[in-house]
C-alpha positions in Angstrom: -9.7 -6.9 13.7 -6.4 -8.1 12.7 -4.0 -5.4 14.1 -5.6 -4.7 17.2 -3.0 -2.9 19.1 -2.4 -0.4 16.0 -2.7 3.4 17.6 -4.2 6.2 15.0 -1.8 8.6 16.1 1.2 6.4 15.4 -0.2 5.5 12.0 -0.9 8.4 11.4 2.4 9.7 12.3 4.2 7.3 10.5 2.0 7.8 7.2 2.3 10.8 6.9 6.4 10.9 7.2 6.3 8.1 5.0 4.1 10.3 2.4 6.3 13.6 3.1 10.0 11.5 2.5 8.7 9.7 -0.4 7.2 13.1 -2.1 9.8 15.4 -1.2 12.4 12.7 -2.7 10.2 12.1 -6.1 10.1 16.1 -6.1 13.9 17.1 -5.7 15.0 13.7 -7.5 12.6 13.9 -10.3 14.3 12.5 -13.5 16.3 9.3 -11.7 12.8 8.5 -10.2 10.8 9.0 -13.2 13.6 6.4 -15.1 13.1 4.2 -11.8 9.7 4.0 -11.9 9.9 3.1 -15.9 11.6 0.3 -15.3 9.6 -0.5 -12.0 6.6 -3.0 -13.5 9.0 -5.1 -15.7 11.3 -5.4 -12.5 11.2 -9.3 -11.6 13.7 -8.6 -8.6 11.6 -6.2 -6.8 8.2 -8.5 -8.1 10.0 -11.7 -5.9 10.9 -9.5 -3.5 7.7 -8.0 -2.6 5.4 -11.2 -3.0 8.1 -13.0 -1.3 6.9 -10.6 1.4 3.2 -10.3 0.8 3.7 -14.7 1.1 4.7 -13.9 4.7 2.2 -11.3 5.7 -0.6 -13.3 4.4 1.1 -16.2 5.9 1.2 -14.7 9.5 -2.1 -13.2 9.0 -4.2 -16.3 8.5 -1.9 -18.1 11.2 -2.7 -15.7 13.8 -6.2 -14.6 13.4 -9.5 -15.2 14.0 -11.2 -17.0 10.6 -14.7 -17.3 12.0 -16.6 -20.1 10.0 -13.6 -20.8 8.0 -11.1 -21.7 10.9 -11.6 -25.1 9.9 -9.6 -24.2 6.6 -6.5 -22.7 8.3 -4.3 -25.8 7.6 -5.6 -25.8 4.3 -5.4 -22.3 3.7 -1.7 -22.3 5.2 -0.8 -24.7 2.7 -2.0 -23.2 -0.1 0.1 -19.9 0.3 3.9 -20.7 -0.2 2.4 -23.3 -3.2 0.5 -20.4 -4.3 3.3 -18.4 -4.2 5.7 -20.8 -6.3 3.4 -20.8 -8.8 3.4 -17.3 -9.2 7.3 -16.3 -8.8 7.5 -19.3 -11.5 5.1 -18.9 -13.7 3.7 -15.3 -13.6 6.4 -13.8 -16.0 4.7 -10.2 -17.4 4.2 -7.7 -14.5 5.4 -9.7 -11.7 6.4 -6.2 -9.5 3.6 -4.4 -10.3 0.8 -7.6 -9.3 3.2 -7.6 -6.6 2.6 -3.9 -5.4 -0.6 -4.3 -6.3 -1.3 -7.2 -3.7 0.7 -5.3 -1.1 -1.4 -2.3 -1.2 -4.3 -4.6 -0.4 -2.7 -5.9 2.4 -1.2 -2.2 3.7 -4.5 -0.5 3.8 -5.8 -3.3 6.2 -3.3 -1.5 8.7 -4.9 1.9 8.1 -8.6 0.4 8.0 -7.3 -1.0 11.3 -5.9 2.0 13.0 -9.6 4.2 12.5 -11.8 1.6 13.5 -14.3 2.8 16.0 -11.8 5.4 17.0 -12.8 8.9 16.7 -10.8 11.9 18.2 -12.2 14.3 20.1 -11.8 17.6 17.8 -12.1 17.4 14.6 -13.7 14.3 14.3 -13.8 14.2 10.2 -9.8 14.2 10.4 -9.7 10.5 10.6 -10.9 10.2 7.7 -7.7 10.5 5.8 -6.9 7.5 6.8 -9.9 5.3 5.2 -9.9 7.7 2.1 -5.8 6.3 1.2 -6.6 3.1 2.0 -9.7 3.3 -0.1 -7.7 4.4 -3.0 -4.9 1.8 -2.2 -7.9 -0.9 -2.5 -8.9 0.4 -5.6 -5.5 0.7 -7.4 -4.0 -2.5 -5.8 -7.1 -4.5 -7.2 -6.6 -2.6 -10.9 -2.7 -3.4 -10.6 -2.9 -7.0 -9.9 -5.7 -7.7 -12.3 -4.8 -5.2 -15.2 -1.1 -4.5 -14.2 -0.5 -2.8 -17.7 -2.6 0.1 -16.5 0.7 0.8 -14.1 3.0 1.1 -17.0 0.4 3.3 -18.7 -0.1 5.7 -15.7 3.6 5.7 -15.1 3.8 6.9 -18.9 1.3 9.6 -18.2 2.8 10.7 -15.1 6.0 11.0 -16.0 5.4 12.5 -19.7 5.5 16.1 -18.9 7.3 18.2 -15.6 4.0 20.0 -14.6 2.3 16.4 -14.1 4.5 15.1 -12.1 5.1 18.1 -9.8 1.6 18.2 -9.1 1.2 14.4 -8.3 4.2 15.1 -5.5 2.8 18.2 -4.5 -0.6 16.2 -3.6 1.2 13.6 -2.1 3.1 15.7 0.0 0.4 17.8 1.3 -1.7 15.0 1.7 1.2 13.9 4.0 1.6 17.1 6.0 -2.3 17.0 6.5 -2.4 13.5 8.2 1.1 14.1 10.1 -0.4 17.5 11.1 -3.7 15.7 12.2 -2.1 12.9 14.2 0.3 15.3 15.8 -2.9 18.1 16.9 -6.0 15.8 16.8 -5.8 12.3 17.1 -4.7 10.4 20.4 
């Protein structure tokens, strides 16, 4: 395991006000983030800025642990990643912010993998899965956006192309928040 000392409670906590700020924001501010999130996958800024990030995580992640078979690559493996990320901030042009997300989502749903492993709660034991089931989808999507990053723009477009859509997708993601912050509050310790 990589983040050993995460708690399911405190993930959880801190998903699930993460999930209710960012819903209840796309909800009340719906046009100025719909217009963000147009402009979002052609965004090189926010592209540098997140892999510049994602550089560091994966940096400190192969750094600190436990490789198995491959720890005789480390050196090699810590060399490749700023190189690898040159080339990319240079030379990956179309999509940049959205491969960017994409590969961050990969490495955010390691946390939440993480934080339910082996750790069941007393009550309510299928609670923990809302957990595995986000980071799940974040696998999913994060593998689609950094392969096929297009498909962003295009759900963006759909998303965002009539009122109804999008207050449901903020309505599900809020819920989905109060569920887990509710769950991590009552069940999980």
């Amino acid at each position: 395991m990589i983040y050993e000392n995460m708690d399911l409670k405190t993930t959880g906590i801190v998903l699930g006000v993460g999930l209710i700020a960012t819903h209840v924001a796309a909800l009340l501010n719906g046009k100025s983030i719909r217009a963000t999130l147009q402009d979002f996958p052609r965004n090189r800024a926010i592209g540098v800025m997140l892999m510049t990030l994602n550089a560091l995580w994966a940096f400190w992640i192969v750094s600190s642990m436990d490789l198995g078979e491959f720890s005789a690559l480390r050196q090699k493996i810590l060399f490749a990643i700023p190189i690898a990320y040159i080339l990319v901030v240079f030379f990956v042009e179309e999509f940049l912010a959205v491969r960017a997300l994409g590969t961050f989502m990969l490495l955010a749903a390691c946390v939440l993998l993480d934080a339910a492993w082996f750790k069941v709660p007393e009550t309510m034991a299928w609670t923990k899965l809302l957990l595995p089931t986000l980071a799940y989808a974040w696998i999913i999507l994060g593998m689609f956006w950094v392969g096929m990053p297009y498909l962003m723009r295009d759900q963006i477009s759909w998303l965002s192309h009539n009122g109804s859509r999008w207050k449901g997708a903020c309505i599900g993601g809020l819920v989905y928040g109060i569920l887990t912050l509710g769950c991590a509050l009552a069940f999980w310790n």
